[in-house]
PAZAPA-4460 file (N, C-alpha, C; in steps of 0.05 Angstrom, whole numbers, plus 32768, in hexadecimal, padded with zeros to 4 digits):
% residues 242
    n_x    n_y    n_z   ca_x   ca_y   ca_z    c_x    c_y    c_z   seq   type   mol
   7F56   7B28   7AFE   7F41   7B3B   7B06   7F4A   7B4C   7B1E     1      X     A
   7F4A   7B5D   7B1B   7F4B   7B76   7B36   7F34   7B83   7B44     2      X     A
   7F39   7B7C   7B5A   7F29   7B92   7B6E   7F33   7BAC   7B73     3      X     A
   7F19   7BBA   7B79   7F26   7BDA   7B86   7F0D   7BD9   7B93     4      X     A
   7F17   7BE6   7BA9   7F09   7BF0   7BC9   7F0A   7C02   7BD7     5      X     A
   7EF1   7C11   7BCC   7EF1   7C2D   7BD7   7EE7   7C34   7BF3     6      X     A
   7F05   7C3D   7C06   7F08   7C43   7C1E   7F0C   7C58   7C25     7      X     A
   7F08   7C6A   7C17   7F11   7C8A   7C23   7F0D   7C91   7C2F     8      X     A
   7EEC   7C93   7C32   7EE0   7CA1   7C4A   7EE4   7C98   7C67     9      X     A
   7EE0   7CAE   7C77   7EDC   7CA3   7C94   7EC1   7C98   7CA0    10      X     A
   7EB0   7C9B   7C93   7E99   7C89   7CA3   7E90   7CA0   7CBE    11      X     A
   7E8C   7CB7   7CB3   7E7F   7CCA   7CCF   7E69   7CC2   7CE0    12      X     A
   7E54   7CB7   7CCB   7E3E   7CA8   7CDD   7E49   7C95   7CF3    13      X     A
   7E63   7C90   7CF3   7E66   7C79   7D09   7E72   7C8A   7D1C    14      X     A
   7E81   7C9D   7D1A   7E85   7CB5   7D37   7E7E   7C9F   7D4B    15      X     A
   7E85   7CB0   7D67   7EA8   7CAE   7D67   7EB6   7C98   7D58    16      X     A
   7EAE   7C80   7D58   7EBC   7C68   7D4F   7ECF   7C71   7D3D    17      X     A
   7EC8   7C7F   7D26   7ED9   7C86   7D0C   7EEB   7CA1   7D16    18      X     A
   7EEB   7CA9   7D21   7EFA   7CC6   7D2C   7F15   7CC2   7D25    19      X     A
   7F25   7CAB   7D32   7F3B   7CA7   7D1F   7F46   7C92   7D16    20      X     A
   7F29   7C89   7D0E   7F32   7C6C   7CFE   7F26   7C70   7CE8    21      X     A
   7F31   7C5F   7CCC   7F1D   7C5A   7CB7   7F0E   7C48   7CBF    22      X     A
   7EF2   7C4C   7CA9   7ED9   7C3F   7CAC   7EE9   7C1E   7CAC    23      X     A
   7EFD   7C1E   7C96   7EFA   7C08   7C8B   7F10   7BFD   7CA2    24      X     A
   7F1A   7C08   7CBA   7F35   7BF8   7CCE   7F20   7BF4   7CE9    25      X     A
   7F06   7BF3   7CEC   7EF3   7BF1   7CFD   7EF6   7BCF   7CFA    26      X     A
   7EF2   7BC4   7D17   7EF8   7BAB   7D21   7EE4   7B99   7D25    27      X     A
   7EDC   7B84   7D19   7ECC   7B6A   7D1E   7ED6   7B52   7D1E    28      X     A
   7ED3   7B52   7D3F   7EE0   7B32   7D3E   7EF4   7B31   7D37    29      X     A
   7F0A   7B48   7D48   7F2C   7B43   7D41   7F2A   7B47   7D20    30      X     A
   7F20   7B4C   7D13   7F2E   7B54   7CFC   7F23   7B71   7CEB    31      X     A
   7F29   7B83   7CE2   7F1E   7B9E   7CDA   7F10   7B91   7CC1    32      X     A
   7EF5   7BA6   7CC5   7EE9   7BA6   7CA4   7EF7   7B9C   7C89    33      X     A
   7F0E   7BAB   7C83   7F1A   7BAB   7C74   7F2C   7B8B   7C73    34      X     A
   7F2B   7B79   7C84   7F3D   7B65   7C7F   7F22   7B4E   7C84    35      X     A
   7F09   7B53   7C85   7EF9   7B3B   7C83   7EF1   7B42   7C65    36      X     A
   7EEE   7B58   7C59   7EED   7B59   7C37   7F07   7B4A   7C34    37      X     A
   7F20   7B55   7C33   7F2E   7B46   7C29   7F32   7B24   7C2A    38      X     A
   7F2D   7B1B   7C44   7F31   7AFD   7C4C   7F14   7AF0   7C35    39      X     A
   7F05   7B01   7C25   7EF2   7AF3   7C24   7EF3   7AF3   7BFE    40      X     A
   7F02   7B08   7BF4   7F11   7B14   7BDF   7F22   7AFB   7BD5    41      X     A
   7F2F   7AF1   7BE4   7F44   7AE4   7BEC   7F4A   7AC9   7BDC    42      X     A
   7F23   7AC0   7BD9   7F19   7AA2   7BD5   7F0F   7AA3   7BBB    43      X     A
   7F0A   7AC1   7BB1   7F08   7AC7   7B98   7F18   7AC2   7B7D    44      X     A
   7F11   7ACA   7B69   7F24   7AC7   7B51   7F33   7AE6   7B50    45      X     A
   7F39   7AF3   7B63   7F48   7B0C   7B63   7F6C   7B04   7B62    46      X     A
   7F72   7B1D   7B47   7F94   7B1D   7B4F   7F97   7B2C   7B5D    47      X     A
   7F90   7B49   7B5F   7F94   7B60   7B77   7F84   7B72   7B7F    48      X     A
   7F85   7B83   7B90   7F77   7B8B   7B9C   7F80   7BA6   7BA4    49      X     A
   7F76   7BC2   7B96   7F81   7BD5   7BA6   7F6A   7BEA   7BB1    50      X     A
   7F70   7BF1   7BC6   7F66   7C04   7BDD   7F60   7C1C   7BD9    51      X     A
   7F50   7C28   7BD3   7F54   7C46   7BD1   7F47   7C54   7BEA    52      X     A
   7F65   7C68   7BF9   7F5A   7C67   7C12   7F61   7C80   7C15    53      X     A
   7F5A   7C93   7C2A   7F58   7CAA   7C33   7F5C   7CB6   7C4B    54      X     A
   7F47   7CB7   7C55   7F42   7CB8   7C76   7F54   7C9E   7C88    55      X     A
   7F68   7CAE   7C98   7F75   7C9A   7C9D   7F83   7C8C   7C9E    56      X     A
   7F96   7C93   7C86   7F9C   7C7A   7C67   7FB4   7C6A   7C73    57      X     A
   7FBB   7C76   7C8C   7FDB   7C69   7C97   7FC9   7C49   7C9C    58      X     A
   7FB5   7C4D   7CA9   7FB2   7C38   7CC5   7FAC   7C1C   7CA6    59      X     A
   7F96   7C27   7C95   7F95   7C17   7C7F   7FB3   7C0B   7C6B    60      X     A
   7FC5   7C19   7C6A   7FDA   7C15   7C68   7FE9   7BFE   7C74    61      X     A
   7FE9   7C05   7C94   7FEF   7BF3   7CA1   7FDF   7BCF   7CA9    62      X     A
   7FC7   7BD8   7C9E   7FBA   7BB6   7C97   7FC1   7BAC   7C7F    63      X     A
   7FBF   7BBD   7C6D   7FCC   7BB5   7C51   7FE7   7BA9   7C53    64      X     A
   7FF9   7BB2   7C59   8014   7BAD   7C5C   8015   7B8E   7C72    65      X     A
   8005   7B85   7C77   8002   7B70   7C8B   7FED   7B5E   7C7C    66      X     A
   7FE4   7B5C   7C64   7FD9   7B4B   7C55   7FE8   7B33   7C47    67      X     A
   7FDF   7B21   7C4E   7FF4   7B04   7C45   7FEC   7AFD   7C2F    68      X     A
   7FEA   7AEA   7C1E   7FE4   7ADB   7C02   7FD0   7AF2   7BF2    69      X     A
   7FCD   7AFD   7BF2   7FB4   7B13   7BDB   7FC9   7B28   7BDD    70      X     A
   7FD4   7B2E   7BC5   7FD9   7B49   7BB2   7FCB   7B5E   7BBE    71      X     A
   7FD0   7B6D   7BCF   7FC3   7B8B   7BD3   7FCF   7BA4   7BDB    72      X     A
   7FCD   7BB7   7BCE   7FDE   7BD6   7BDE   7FC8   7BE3   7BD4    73      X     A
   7FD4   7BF8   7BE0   7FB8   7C0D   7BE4   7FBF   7C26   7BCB    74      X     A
   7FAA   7C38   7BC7   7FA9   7C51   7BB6   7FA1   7C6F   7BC5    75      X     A
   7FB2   7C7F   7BCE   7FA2   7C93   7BE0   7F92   7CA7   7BCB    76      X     A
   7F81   7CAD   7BD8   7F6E   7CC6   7BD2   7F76   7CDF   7BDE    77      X     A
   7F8C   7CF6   7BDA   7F88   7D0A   7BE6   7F75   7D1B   7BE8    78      X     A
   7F5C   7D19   7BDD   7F47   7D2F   7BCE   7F32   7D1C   7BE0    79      X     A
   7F37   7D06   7BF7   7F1F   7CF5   7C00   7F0C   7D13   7C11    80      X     A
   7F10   7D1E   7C19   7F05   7D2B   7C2D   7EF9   7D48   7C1D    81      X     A
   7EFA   7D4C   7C03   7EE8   7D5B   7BF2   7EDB   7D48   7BE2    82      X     A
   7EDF   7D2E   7BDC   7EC7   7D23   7BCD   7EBA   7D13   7BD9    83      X     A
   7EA5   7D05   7BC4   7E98   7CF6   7BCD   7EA7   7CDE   7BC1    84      X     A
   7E98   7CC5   7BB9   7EA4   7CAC   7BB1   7EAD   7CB4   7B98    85      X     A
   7E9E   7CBE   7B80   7E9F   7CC4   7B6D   7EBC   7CC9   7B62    86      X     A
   7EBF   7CE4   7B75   7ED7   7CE7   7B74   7EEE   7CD7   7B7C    87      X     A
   7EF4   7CC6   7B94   7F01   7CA9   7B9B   7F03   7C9A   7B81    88      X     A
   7EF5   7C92   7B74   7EED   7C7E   7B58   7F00   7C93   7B42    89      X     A
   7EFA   7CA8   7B42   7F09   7CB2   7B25   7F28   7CB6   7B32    90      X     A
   7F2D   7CBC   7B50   7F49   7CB2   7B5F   7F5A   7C93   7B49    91      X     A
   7F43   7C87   7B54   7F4A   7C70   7B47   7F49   7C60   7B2B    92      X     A
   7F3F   7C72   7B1A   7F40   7C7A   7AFE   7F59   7C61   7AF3    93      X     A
   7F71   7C68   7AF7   7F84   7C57   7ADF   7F8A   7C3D   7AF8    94      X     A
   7F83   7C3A   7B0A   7F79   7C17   7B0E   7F68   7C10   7AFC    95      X     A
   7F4F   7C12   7AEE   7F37   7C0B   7AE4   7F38   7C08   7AC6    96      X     A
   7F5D   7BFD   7AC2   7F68   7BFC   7AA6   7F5E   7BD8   7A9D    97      X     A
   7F50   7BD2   7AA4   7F45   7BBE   7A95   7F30   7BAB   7AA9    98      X     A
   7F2B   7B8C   7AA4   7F12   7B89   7AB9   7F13   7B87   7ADE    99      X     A
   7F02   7B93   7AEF   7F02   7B97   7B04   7EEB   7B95   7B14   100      X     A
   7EF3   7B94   7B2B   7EDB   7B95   7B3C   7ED5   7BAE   7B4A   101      X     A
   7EC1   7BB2   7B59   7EBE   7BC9   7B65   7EB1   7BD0   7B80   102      X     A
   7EB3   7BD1   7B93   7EA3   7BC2   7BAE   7EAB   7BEB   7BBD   103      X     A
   7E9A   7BE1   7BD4   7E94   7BFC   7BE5   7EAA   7BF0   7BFD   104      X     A
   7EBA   7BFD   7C0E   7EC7   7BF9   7C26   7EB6   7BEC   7C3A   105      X     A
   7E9A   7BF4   7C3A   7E88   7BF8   7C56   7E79   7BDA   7C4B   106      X     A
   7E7B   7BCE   7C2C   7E72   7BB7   7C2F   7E77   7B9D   7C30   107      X     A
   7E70   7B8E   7C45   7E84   7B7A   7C47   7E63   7B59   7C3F   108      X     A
   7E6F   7B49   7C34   7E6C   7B39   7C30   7E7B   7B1C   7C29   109      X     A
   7E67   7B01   7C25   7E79   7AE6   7C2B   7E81   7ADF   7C12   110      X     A
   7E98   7AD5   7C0C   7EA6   7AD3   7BF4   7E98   7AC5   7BE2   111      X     A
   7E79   7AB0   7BE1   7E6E   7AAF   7BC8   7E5C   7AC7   7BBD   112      X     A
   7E56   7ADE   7BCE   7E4E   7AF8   7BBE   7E56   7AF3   7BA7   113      X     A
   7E79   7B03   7BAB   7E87   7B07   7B9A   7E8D   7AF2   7B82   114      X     A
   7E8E   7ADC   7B8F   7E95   7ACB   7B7A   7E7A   7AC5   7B6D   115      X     A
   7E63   7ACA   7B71   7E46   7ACC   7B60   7E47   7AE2   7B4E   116      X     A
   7E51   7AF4   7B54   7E59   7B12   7B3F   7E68   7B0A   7B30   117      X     A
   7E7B   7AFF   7B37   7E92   7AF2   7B1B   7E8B   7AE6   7B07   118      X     A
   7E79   7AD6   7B13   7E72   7AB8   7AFD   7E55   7AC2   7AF3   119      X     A
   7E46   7ADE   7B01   7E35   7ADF   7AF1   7E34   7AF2   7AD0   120      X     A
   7E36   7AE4   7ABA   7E36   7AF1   7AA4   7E26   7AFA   7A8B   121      X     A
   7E15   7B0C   7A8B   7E02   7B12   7A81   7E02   7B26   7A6C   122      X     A
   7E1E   7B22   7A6C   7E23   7B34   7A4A   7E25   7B55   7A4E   123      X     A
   7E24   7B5D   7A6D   7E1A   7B7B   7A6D   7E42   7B7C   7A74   124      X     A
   7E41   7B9C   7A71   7E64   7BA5   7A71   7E68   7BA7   7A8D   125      X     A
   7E55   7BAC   7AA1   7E4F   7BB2   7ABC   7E3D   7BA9   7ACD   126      X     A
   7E41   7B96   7AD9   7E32   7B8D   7AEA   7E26   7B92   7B09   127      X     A
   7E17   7B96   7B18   7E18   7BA0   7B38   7E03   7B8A   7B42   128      X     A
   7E15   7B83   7B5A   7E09   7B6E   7B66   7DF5   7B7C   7B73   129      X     A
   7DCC   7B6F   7B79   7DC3   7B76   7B83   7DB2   7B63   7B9D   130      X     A
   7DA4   7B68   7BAB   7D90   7B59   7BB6   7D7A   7B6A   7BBE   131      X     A
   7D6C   7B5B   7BC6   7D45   7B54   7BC9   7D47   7B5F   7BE9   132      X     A
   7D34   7B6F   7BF8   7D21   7B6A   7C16   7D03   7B77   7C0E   133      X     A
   7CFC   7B6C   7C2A   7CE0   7B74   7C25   7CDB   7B96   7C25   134      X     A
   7CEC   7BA3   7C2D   7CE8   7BB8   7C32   7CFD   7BD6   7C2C   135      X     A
   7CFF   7BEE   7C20   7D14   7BF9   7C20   7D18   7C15   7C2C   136      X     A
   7D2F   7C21   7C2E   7D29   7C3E   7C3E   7D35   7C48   7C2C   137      X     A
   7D35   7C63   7C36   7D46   7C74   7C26   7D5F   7C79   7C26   138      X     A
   7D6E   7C6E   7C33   7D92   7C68   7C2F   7D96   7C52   7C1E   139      X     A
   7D7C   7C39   7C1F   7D85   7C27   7C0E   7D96   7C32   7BEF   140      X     A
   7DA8   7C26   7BE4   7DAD   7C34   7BC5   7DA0   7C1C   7BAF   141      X     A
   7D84   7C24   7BAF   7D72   7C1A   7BA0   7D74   7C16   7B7F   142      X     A
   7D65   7C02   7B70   7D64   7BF7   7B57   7D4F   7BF4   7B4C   143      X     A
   7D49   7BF7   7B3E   7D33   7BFA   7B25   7D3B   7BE0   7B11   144      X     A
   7D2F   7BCB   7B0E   7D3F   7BB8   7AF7   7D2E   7BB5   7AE2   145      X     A
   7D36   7BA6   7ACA   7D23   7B96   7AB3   7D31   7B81   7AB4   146      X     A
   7D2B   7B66   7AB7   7D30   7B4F   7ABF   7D58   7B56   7AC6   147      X     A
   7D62   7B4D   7ABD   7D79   7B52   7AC7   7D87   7B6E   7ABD   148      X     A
   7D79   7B84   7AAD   7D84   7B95   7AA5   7D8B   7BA9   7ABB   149      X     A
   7D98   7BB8   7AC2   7D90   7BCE   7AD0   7D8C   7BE6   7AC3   150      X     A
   7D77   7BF7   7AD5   7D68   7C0A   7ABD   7D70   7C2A   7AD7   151      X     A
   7D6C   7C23   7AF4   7D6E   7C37   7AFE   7D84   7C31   7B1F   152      X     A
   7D90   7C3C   7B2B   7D9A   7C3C   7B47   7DA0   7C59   7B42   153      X     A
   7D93   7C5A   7B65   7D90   7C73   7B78   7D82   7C6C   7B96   154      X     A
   7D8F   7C84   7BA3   7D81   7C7B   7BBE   7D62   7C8C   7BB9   155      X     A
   7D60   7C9B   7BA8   7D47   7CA5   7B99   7D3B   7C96   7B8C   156      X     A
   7D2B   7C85   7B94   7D1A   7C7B   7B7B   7D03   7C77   7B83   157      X     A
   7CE9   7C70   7B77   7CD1   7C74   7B7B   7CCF   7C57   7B89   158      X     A
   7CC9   7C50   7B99   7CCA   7C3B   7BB4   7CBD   7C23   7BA1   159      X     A
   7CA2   7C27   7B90   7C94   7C18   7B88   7CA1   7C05   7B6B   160      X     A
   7CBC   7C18   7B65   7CC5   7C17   7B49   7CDC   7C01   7B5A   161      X     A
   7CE7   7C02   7B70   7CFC   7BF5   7B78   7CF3   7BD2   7B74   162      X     A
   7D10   7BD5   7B67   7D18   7BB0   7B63   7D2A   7B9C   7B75   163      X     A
   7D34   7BAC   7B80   7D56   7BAF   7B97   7D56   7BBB   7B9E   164      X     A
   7D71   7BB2   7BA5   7D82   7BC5   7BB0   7DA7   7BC3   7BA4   165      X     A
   7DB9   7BD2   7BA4   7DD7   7BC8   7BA0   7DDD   7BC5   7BB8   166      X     A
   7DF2   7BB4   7BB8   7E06   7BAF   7BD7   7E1C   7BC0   7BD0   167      X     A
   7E25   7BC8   7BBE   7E34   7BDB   7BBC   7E54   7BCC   7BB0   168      X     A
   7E4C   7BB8   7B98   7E5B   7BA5   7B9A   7E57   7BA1   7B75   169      X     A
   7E65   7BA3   7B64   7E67   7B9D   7B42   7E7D   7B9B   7B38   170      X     A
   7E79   7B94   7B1A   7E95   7B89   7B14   7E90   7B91   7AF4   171      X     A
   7EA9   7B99   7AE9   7EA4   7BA8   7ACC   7EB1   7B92   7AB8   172      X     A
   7EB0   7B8F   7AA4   7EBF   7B7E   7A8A   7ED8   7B95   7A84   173      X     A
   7EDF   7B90   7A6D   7EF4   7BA9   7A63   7EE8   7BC0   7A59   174      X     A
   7EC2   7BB7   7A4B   7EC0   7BC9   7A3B   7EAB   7BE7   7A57   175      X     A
   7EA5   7BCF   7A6E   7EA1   7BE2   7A87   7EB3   7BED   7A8C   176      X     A
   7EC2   7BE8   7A8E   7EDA   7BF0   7A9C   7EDE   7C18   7A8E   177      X     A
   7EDF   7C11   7A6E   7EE7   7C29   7A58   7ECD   7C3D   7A61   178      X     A
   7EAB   7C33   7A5C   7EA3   7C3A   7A64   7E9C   7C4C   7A80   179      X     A
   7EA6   7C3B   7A8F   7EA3   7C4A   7AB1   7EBA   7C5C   7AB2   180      X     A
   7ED4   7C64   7AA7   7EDF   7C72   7AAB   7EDC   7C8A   7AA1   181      X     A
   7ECE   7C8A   7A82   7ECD   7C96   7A78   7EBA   7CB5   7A7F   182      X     A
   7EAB   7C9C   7A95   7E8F   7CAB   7AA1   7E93   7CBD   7AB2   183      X     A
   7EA9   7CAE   7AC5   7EB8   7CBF   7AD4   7EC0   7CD2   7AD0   184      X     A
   7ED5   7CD8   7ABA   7EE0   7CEF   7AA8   7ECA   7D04   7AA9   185      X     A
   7EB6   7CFE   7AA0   7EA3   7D0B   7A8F   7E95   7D1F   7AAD   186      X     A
   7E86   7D07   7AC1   7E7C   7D12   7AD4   7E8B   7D20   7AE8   187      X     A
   7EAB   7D1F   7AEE   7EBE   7D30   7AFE   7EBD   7D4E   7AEE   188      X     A
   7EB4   7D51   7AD6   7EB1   7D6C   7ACB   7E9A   7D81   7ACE   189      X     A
   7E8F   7D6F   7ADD   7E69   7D80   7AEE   7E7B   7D8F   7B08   190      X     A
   7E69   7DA1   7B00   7E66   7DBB   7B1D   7E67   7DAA   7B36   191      X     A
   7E4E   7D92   7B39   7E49   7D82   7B56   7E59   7D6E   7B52   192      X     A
   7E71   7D64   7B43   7E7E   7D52   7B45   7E88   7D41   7B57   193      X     A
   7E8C   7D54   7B69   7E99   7D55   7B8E   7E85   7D44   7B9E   194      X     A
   7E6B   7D4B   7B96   7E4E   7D34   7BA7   7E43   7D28   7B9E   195      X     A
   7E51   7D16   7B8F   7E43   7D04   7B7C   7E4A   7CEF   7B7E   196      X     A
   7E3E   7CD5   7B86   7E43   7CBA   7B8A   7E49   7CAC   7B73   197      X     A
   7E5D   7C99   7B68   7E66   7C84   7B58   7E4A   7C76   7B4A   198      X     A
   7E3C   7C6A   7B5C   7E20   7C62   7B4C   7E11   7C7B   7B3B   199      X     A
   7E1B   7C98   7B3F   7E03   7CA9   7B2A   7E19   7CA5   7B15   200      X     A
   7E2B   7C98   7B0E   7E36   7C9A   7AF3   7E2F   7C73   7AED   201      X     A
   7E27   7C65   7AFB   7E1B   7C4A   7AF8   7E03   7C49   7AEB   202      X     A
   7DF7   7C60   7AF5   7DDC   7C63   7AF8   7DDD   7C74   7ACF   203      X     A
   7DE2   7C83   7ACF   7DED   7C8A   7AB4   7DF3   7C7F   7AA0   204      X     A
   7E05   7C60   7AA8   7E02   7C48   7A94   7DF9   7C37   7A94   205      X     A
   7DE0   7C31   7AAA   7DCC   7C23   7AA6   7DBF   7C31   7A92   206      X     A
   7DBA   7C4E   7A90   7DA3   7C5E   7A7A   7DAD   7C58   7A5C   207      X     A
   7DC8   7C4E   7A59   7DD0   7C46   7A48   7DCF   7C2F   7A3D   208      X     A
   7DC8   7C1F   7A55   7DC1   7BFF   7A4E   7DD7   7BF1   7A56   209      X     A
   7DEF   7BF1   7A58   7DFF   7BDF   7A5B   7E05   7BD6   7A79   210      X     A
   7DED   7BDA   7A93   7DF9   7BD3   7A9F   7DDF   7BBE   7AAD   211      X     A
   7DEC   7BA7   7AB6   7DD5   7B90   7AC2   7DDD   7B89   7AD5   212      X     A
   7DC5   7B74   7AE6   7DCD   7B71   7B06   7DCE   7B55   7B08   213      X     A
   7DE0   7B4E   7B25   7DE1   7B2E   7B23   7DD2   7B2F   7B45   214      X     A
   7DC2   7B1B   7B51   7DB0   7B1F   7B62   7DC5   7B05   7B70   215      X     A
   7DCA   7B18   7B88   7DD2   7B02   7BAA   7DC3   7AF8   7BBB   216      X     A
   7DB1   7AF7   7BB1   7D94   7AF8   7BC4   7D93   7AE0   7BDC   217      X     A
   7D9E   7AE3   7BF2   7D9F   7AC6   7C01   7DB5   7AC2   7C10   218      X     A
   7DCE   7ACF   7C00   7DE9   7ACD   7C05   7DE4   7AE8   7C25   219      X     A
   7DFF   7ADE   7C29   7E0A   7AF1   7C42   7E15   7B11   7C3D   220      X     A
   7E0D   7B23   7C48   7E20   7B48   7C3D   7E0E   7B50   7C50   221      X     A
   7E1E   7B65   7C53   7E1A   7B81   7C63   7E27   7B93   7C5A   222      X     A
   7E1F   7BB2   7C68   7E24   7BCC   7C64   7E28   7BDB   7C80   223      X     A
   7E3E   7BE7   7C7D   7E45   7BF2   7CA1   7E43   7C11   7C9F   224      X     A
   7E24   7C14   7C96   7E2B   7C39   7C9E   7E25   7C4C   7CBB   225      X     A
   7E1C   7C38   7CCC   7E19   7C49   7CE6   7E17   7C31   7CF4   226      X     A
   7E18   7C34   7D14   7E1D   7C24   7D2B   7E0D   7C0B   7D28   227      X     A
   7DF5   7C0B   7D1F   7DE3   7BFB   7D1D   7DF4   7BE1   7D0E   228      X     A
   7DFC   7BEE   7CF2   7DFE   7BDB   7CE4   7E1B   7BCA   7CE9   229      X     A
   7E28   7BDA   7CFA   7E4D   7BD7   7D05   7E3C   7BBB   7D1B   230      X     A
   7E2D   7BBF   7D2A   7E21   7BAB   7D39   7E18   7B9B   7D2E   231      X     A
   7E0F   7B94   7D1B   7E01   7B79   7D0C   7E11   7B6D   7CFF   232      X     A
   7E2F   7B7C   7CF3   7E40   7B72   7CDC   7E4D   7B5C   7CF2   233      X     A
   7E53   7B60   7D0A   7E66   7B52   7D1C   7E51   7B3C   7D18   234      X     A
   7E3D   7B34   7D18   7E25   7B1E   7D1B   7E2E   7B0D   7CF8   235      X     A
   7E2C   7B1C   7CEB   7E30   7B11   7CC8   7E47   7B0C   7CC5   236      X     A
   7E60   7B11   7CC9   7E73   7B07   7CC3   7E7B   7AFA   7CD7   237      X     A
   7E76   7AF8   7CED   7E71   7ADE   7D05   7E6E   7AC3   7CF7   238      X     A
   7E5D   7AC1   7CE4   7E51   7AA4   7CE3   7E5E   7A9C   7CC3   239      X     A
   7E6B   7AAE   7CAF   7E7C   7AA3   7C99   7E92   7A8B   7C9B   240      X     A
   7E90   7A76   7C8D   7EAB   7A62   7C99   7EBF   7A70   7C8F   241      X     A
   7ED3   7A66   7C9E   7EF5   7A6E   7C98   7EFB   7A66   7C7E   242      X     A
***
């Protein structure tokens, strides 16, 4: 099974911090974003692991190249700084040649997430890990479900319709895999292609049916999109064992 981890962006909401660092070479607890996913990647059933990176791409480079026992090099994005993810993902297009995982740079969580997404199998081609709070905003990237189906994600959704949320975290079979690329193809051919997030082509094959959710509900994850949350992650991955 392969991972890919989309790191392109710089993370502007974190200014200055990100000015000339990637989001994902930002430091907790002596180790960057990017190497507590991996250390945690690590314990998983993963063969490799590649990077798709952008903003920055030397400094990511240079953690990669200093990675011990896990398989990983990176994939640059020259086009990171006109697209959105969307675009990063169809970057990464002929990685997504058979089954894979798919995680956000900015999300970090404790290695039974992941290994709960592996083992959860529910027959759908695409899976996205979700969880439960009492409450949601509008950055959340929200879910609409039917028992485990998924029917809708957006950070648009009618508050009352919400079921979740994604962590920003799924994993495809082979026949996801044909599927999600294909989507890709299809949706890099729109006028707004350029501002279009990876989940509106998820969101697309949920309307199709084939895509369902596996619930972390309890487990440990975070999301680092502004100072706030750069301050709390040092608290969450504080308390994961080695």
């Amino acid at each position: 099974m392969k991972a890919i981890i989309l790191a392109a962006g710089q993370g502007r909401r974190l200014l200055p911090l990100t000015s000339n660092l990637a989001k994902c070479c930002l430091p907790l607890h002596g180790r960057s974003i990017l190497e507590w996913q991996l250390s945690q990647i690590a314990k998983c059933d993963i063969d490799e692991v590649i990077v798709v990176t952008g903003f920055a791409y030397e400094m990511v480079d240079a953690i990669v190249d200093k990675v011990k026992g896990l398989n990983v090099r990176t994939l640059h994005n020259p086009m990171y700084a006109h697209t959105d993810n969307l675009g990063t993902c169809w970057e990464a297009r002929s990685e997504m040649d058979g089954p894979f995982v798919l995680m956000n740079g900015d999300t970090l969580f404790e290695a039974r997430v992941l290994q709960q997404l592996l083992a959860c199998d529910k027959g759908y081609p695409v899976t996205i890990a979700t969880d439960t709070k009492a409450h949601f905003d509008l950055d959340d990237m929200k879910v609409i479900t039917d028992g485990d189906r998924l029917l809708k994600v957006s950070k648009q959704l009618d508050i009352h319709l919400v079921s979740g949320e994604s962590i920003g975290l799924m994993v495809f079979n082979q026949a996801g895999a044909d599927a999600f690329t294909q989507k890709l193809e299809e949706m890099m051919d729109k006028p707004d292609a350029l501002k279009l997030w990876y989940l509106s082509a998820i969101d697309q094959l949920a309307s199709e049916g084939i895509a369902g959710v596996c619930s972390i509900h309890g487990m440990s994850w975070c999301e680092v999109d502004d100072a706030s949350d750069f301050a709390a992650a040092a608290d969450v991955v504080n308390k994961w064992p080695e």
